[in-house]
KEBA-581655 format. One record per residue (C-alpha): x, y, z; residue number from 1. Coordinates in steps of 0.2 Angstrom, whole numbers. Layout:
<pts>
<pt><u>X</u><v>Y</v><w>Z</w><num>NUM</num></pt>
...
</pts>
This chain:
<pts>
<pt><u>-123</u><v>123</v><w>29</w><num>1</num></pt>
<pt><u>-128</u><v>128</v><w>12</w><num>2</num></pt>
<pt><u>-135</u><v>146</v><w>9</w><num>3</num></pt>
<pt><u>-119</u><v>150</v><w>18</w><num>4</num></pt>
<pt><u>-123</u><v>147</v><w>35</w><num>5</num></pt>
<pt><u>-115</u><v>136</v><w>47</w><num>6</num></pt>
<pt><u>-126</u><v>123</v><w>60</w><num>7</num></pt>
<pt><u>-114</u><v>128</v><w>76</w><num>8</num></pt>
<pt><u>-118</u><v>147</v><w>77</w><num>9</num></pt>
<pt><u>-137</u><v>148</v><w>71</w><num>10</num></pt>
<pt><u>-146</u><v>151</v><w>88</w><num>11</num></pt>
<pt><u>-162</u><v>150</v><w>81</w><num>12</num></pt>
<pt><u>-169</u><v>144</v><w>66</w><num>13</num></pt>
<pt><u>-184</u><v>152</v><w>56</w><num>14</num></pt>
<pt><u>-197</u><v>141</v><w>44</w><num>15</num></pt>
<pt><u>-186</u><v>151</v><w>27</w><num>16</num></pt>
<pt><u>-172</u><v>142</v><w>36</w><num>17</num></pt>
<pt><u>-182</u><v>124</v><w>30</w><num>18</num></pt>
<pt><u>-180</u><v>120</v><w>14</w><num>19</num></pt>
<pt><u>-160</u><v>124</v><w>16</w><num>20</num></pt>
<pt><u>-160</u><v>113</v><w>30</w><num>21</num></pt>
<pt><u>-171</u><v>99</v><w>19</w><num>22</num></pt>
<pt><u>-159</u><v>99</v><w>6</w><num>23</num></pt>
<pt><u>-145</u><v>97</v><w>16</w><num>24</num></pt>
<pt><u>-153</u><v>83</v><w>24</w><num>25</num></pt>
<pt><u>-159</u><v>75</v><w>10</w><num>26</num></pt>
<pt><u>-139</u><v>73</v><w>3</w><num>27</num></pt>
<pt><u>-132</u><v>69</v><w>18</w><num>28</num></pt>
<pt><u>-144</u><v>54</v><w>19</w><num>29</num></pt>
<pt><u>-138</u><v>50</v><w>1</w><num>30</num></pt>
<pt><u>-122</u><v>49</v><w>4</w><num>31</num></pt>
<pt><u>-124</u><v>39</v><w>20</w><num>32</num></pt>
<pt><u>-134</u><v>26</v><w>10</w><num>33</num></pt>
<pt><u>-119</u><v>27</v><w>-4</w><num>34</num></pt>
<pt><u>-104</u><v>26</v><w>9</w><num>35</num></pt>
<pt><u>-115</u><v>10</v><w>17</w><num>36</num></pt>
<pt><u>-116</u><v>1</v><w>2</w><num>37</num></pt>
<pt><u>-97</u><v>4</v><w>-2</w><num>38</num></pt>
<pt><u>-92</u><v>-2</v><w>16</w><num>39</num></pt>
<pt><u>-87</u><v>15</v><w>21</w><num>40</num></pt>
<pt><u>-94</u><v>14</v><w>41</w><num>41</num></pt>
<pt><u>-88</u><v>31</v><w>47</w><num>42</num></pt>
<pt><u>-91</u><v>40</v><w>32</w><num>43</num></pt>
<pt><u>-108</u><v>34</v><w>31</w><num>44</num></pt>
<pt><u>-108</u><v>38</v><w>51</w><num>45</num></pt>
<pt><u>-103</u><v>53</v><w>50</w><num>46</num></pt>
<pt><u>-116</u><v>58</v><w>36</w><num>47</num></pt>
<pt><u>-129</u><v>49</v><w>48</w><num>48</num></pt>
<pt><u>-123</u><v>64</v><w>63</w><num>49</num></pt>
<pt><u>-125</u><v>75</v><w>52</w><num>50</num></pt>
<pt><u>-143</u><v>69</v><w>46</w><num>51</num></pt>
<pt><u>-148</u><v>69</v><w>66</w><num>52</num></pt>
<pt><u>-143</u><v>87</v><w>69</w><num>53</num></pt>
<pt><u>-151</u><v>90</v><w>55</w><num>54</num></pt>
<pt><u>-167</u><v>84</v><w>60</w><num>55</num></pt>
<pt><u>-165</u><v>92</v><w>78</w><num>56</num></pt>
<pt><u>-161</u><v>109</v><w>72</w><num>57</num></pt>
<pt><u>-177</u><v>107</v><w>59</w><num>58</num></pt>
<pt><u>-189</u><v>100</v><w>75</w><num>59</num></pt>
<pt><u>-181</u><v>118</v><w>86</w><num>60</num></pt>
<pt><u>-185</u><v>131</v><w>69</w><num>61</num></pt>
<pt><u>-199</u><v>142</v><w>77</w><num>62</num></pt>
<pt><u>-211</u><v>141</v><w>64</w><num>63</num></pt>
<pt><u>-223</u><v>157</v><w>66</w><num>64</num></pt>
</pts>
């Protein structure tokens, strides 16, 4: 993960965690949508895994 964290040993999440995890997100749906032009399915699958967890770890930040 950027800022030098990685998504398997953050147990919880806070809202300054956000606009890393945004950014992130907002590559790996890039480079999904570029390895799905190109033809490349499990690159472009496995930037789209990484775009769900993503989106679960950003639904479970406690935002206080």
């Amino acid at each position: 993960m950027a800022g030098g964290y990685c998504l398997r040993t953050l147990p919880k999440l806070s809202h300054r965690s956000l606009p890393i995890l945004a950014a992130q997100r907002a590559d790996a749906d890039a480079l999904a949508a570029d390895a799905e032009a190109r033809g490349w399915d499990q690159e472009a699958t496995r930037h789209r895994r990484l775009v769900e967890r993503l989106d679960q770890l950003m639904n479970q930040t406690d935002i206080q």
